[in-house]
C-alpha positions as CSV (number, residue, x, y, z in Angstrom):
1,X,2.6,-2.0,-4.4
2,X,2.3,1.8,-4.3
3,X,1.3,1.8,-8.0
4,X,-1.3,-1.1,-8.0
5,X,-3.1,0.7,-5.2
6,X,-2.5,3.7,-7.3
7,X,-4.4,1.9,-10.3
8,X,-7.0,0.4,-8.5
9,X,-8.1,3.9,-7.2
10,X,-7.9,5.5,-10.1
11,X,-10.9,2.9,-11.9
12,X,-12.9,4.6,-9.0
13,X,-11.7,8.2,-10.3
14,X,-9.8,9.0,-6.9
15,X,-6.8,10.6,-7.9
16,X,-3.5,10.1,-6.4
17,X,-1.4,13.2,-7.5
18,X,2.0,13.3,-5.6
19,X,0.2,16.0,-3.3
20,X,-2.7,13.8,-2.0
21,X,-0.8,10.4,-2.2
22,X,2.0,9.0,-0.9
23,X,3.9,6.0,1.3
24,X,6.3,5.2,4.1
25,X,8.0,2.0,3.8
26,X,10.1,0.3,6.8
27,X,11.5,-3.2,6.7
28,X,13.2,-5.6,8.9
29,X,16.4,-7.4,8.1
30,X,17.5,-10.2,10.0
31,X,20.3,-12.9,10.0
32,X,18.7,-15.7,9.1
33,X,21.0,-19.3,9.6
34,X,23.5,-16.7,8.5
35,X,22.1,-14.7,5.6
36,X,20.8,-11.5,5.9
37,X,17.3,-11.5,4.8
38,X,14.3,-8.8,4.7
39,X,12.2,-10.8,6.9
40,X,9.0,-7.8,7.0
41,X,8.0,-4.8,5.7
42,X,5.1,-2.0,6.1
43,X,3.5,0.1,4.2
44,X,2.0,3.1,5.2
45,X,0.0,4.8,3.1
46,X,-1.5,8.3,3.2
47,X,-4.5,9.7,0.9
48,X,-6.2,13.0,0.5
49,X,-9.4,12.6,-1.1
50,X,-12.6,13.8,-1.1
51,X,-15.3,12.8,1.6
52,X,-17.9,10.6,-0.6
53,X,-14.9,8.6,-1.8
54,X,-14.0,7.1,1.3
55,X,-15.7,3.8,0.8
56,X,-14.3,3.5,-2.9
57,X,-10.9,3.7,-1.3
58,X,-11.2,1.8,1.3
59,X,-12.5,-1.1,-0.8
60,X,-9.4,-0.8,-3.2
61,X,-6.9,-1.0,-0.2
62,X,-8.7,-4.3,0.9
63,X,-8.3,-5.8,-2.4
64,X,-5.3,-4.7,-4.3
65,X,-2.5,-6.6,-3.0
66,X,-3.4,-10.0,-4.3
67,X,-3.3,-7.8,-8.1
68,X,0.1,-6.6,-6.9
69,X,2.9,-9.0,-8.7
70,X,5.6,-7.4,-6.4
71,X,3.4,-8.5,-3.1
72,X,2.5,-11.5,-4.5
73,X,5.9,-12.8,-5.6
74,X,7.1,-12.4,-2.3
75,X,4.6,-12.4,0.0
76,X,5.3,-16.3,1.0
77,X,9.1,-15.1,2.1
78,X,8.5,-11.3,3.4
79,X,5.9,-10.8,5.8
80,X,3.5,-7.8,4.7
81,X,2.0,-5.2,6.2
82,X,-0.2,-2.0,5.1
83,X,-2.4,0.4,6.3
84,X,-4.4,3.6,5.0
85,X,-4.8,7.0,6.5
86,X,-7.5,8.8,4.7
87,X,-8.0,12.6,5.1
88,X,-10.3,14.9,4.1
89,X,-9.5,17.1,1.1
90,X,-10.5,21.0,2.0
């Protein structure tokens, strides 16, 4: 997921260096009937950019997970969650 987003920014030239971009991932496993299953994760993403790219990057976050084939080949089994925290670059 991290490097679709990734992509997807970069076609709008926002670069996502390991010092301006990065992501926290938790999960929940449950026993389900028996089987332990990863029932959800979250993604939390964090991006230092500059101001007049805001929109660009908050465009590609609303629209790259359905290019992501991780997300999408198991997004009918895992329930997935994301969000972006956008700050300024100095």
């Amino acid at each position: 997921m991290m490097g679709t987003l990734a992509t997807v920014l970069a076609k709008t030239k926002i670069r996502t260096f390991q010092d301006r971009y990065m992501a926290t991932v938790t999960g929940d496993v449950e026993n389900v009937d028996g089987v332990l299953k990863i029932t959800r994760i979250h993604v939390h993403y964090r991006l230092r950019l500059p101001a007049e790219k805001r929109a660009d990057a908050d465009a590609a976050f609303e629209n790259y997970i359905t290019r992501c084939p991780a997300a999408q080949s198991v997004i009918d089994a895992i329930q997935i969650t994301h969000d972006l925290e956008l700050e300024n670059e100095s």
